[in-house]
Short mmCIF file of the C-alpha atoms (twelve columns), coordinates in Angstrom:
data_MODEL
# 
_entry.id   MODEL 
# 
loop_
_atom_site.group_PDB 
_atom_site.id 
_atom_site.type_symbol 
_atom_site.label_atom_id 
_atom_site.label_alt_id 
_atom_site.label_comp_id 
_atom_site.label_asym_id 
_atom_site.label_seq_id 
_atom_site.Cartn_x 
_atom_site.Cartn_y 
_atom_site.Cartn_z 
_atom_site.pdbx_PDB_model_num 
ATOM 1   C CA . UNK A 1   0.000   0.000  0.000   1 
ATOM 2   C CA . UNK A 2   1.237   3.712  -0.748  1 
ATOM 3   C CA . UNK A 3   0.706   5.813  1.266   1 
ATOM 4   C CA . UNK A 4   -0.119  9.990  0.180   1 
ATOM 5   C CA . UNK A 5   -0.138  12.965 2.297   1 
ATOM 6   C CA . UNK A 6   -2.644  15.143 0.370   1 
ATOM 7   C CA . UNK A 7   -1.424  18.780 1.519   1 
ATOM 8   C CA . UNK A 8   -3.424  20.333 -1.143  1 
ATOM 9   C CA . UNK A 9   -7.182  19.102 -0.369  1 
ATOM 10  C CA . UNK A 10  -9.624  21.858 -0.526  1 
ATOM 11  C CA . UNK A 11  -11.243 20.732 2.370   1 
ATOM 12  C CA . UNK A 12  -8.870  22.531 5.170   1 
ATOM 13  C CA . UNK A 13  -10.390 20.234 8.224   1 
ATOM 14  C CA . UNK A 14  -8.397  17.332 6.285   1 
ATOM 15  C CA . UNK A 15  -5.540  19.098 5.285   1 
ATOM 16  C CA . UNK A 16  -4.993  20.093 8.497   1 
ATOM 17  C CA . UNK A 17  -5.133  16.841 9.924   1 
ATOM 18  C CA . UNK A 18  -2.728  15.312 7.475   1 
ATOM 19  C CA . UNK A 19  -0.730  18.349 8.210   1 
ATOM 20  C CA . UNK A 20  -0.552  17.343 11.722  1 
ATOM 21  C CA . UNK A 21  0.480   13.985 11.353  1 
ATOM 22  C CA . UNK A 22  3.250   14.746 9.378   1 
ATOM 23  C CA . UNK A 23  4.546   16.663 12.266  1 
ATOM 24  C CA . UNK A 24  3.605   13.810 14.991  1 
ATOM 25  C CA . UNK A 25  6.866   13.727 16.403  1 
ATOM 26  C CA . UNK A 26  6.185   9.510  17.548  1 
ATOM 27  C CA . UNK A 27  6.407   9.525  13.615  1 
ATOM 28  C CA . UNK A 28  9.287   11.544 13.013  1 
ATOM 29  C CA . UNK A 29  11.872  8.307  12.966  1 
ATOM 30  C CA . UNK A 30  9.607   5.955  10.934  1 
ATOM 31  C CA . UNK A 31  10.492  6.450  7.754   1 
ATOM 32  C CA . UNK A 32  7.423   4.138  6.565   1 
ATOM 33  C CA . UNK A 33  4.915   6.958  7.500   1 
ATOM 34  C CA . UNK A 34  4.325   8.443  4.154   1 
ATOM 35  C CA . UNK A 35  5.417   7.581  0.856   1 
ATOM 36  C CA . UNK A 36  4.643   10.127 -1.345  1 
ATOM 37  C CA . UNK A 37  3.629   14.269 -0.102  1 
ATOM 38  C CA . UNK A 38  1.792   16.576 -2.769  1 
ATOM 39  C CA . UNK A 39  2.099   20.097 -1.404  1 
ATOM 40  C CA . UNK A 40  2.039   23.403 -2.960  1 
ATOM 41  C CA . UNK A 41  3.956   26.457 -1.552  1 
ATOM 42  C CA . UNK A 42  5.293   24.106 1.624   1 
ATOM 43  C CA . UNK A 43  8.459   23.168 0.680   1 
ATOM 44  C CA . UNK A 44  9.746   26.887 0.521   1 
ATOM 45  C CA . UNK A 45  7.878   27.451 3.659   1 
ATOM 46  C CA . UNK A 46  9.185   24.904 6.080   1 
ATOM 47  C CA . UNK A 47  8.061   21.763 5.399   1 
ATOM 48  C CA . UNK A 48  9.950   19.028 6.657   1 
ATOM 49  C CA . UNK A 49  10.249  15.393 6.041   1 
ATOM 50  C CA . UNK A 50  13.634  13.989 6.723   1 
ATOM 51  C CA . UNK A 51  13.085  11.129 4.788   1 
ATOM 52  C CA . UNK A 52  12.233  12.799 1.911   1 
ATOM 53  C CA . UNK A 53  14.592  11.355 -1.169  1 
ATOM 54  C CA . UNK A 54  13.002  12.763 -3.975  1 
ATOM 55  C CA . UNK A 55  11.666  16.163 -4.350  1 
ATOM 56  C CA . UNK A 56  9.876   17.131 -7.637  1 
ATOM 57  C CA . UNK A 57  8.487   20.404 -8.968  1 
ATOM 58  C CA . UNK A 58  6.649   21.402 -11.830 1 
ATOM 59  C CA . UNK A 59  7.111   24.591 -13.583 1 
ATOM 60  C CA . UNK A 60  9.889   27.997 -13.265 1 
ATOM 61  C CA . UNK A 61  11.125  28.626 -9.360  1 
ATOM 62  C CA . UNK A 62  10.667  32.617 -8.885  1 
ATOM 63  C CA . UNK A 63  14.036  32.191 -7.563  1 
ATOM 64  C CA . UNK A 64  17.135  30.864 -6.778  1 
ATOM 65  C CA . UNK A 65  16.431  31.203 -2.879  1 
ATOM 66  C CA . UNK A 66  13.570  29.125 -3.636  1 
ATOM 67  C CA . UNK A 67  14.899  26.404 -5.410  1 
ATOM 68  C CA . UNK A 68  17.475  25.992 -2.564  1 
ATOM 69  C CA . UNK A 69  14.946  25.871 -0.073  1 
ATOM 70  C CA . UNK A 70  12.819  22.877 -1.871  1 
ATOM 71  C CA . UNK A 71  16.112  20.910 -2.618  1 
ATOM 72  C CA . UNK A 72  17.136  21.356 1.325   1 
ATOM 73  C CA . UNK A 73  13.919  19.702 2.132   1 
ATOM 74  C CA . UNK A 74  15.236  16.668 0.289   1 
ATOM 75  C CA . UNK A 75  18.514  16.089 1.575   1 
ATOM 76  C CA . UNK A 76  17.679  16.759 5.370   1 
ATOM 77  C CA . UNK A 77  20.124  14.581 7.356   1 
ATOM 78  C CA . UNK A 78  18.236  11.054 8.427   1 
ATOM 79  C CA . UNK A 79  19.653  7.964  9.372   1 
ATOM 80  C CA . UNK A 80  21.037  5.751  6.375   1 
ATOM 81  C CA . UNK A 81  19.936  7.751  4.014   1 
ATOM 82  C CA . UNK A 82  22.660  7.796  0.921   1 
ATOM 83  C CA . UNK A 83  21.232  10.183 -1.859  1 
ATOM 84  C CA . UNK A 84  18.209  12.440 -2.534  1 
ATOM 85  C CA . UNK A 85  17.316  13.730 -6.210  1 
ATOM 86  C CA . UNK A 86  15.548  16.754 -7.189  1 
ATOM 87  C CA . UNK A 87  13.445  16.862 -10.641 1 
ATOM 88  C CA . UNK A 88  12.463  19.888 -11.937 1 
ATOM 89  C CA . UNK A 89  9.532   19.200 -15.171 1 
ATOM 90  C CA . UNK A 90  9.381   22.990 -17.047 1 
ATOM 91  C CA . UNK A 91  6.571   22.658 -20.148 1 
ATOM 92  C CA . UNK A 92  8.729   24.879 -22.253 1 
ATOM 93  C CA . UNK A 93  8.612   23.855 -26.461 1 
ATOM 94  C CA . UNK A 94  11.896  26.179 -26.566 1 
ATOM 95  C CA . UNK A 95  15.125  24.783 -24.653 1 
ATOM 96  C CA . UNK A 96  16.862  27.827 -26.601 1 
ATOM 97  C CA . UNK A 97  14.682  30.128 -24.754 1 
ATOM 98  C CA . UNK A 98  16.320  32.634 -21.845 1 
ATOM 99  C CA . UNK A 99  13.873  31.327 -19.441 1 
ATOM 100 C CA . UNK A 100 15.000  27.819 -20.075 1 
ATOM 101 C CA . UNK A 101 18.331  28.720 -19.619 1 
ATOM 102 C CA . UNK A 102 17.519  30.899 -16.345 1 
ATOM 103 C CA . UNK A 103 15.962  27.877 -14.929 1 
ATOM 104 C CA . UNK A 104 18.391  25.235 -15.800 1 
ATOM 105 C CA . UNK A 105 21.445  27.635 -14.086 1 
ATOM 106 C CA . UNK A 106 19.332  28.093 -11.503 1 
ATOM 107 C CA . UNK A 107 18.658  24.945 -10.471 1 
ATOM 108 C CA . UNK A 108 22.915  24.119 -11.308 1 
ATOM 109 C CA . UNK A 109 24.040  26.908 -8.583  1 
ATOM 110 C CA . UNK A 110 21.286  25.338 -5.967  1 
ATOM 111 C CA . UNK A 111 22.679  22.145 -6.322  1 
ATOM 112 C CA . UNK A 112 26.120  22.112 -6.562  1 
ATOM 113 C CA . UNK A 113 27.072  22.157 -2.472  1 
ATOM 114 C CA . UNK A 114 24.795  19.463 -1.812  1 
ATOM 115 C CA . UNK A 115 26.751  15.947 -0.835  1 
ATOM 116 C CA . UNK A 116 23.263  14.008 -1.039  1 
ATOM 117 C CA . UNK A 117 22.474  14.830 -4.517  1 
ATOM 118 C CA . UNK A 118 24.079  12.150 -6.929  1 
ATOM 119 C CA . UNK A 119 27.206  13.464 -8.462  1 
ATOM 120 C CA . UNK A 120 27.342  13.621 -12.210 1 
ATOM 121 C CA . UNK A 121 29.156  9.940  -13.602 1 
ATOM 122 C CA . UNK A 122 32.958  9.975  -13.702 1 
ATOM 123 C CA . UNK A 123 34.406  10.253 -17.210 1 
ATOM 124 C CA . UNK A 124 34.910  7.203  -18.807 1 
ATOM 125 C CA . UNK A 125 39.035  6.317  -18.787 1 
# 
């Protein structure tokens, strides 16, 4: 069974309460309590799941700022955890275009100084 944490549900009574379990702290070393977290806005705004190993966003970050925040939610410290990836989809029929390139450098800079995120493969001898 997967298990979602739905932190976009219009109803707020049940976002809220999914919202609080996520921050149960009995929870907070099981890292079976969620598998998957759809959130909007939360992951520049404090979220936290340690366990988090793969954090993925649709569309252009505002900002650098902000794409460092998101990837730091995925490569929070947590006990045997070796890697964490960050995906960035941007619907854009123009890889030539500035914003593209914006985006892609962006997301580069942000990543860089993080030891979690896989490094790019060695070059073949």
């Amino acid at each position: 069974m997967i298990k979602i944490a739905d932190l976009v549900d219009d109803d707020p009574n049940r976002r809220d309460k999914v919202a609080a379990a996520l921050k149960d702290p009995t929870q907070k070393s099981n890292r079976d309590h969620v598998d998957i977290i759809i959130a909007l806005g939360m992951a520049k705004e404090g979220f936290d799941w340690i366990w988090c190993e793969h954090a993925l966003t649709i569309g252009y970050r505002s900002s650098l700022t902000e794409i460092v925040q998101i990837i730091g939610r995925a490569t929070r410290d947590a006990p045997d955890k070796t890697r964490a990836r960050f995906t960035n989809l941007i619907a854009e029929p123009d890889a030539a275009s500035e914003v593209v390139t914006e985006a892609v450098n962006d997301t580069l800079k942000a990543i860089a100084p993080h030891p979690l995120l896989p490094a790019a493969p060695p070059d073949a001898p």
